[in-house]
N, C-alpha and C positions, 0 to 999 in steps of 0.2 A: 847830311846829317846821319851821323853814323850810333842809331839809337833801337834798343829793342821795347817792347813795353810788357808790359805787365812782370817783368824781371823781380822786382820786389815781394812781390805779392808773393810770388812762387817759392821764394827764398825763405819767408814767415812761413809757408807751407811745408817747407821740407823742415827746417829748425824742428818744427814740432811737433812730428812724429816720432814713434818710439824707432822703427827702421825706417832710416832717410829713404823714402820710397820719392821720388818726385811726381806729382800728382799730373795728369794729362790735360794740360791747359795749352791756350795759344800764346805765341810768344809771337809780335808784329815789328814790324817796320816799312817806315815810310818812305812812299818810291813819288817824290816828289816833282812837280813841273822841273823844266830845265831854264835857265834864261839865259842867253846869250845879248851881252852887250857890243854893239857894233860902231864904228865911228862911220859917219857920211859928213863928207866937205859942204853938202847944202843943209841936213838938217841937226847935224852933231851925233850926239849920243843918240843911240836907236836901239831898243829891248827887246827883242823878240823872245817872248815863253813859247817854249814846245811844248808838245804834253811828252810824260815819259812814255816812253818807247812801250817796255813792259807790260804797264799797265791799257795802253792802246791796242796793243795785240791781246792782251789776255779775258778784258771784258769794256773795252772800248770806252774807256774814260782817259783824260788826262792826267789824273792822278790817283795814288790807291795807296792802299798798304799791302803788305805780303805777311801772312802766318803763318807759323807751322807748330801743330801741335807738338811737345816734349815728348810724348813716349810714342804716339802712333803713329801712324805714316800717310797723317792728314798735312794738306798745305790749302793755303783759300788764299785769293785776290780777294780783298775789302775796297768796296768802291762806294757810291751813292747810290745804287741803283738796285730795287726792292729784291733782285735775285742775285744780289754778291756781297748782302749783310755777314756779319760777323754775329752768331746768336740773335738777331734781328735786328743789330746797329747798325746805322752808316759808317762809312769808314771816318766822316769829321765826326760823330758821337762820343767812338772808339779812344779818337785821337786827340780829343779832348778830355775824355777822365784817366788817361794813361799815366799811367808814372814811367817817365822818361829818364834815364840816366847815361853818361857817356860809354862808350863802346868798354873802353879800358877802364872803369869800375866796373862794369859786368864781368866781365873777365877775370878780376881780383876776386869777386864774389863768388861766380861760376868755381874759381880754382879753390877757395877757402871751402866750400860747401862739401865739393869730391875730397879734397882732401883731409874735411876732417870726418868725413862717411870713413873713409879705407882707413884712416889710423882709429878709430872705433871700431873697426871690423863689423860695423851692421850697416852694410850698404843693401839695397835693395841688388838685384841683378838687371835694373834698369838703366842705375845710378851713368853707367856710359853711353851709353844709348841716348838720355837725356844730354849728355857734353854735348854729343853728336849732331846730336837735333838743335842743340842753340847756334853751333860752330856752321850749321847751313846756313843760316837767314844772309851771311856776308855772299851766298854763294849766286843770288838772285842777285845783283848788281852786276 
């Protein structure tokens, strides 16, 4: 699932400033169990979930989200566990009030935003920094 969240939000945020400044928010993605479906000649179909990899080395859960703040050069594992909250969410709290959209409408949006900052000529001196920082989150997978 190839999705960031709170992308919208941030997009209402930049629209409505007078300099498209992009405001220092988390932008996540979910680093999901793995399943592997297996065939056995005694019991058939067989599921094995792994937990992600990532997220098991990084704060020892099976599953998480990864953020990274837009302008600073913050990132946070979001897990269940009271010291890897997102603002003092769990990562299912997060994951559930999130507005989710496809990788390839963010990207339509991400490009309509920058480009219509630079044909206004009142981009913030963030405005690529923020590209930057969204074009990482593909980089954790």
């Amino acid at each position: 699932m190839r999705q960031t969240t709170l992308f919208l939000i941030s997009f209402v945020f930049l629209l409505s400033a007078c300099t498209v400044q992009p405001p220092d928010v988390p932008f996540c993605r979910p680093l999901e169990q793995r399943k592997i479906v297996k065939e056995s000649p005694e019991f058939g179909k067989i599921i094995d979930i792994l937990p992600n990899p990532k997220c098991l080395k990084e704060i020892g859960e099976s599953s998480c989200g990864f953020c990274v703040w837009t302008i600073s050069n913050r990132s946070q594992f979001v897990g269940e566990g009271e010291k890897v909250r997102l603002q003092g969410q769990r990562w299912s709290e997060v994951k559930a009030q999130a507005i989710i959209a496809p990788a390839e409408s963010q990207a339509k949006i991400k490009a309509f935003v920058i480009n219509a900052c630079k044909q206004s000529g009142d981009c913030s001196k963030d405005i690529d920094r923020w590209r930057l920082k969204l074009d990482s989150l593909d980089s954790v997978f």
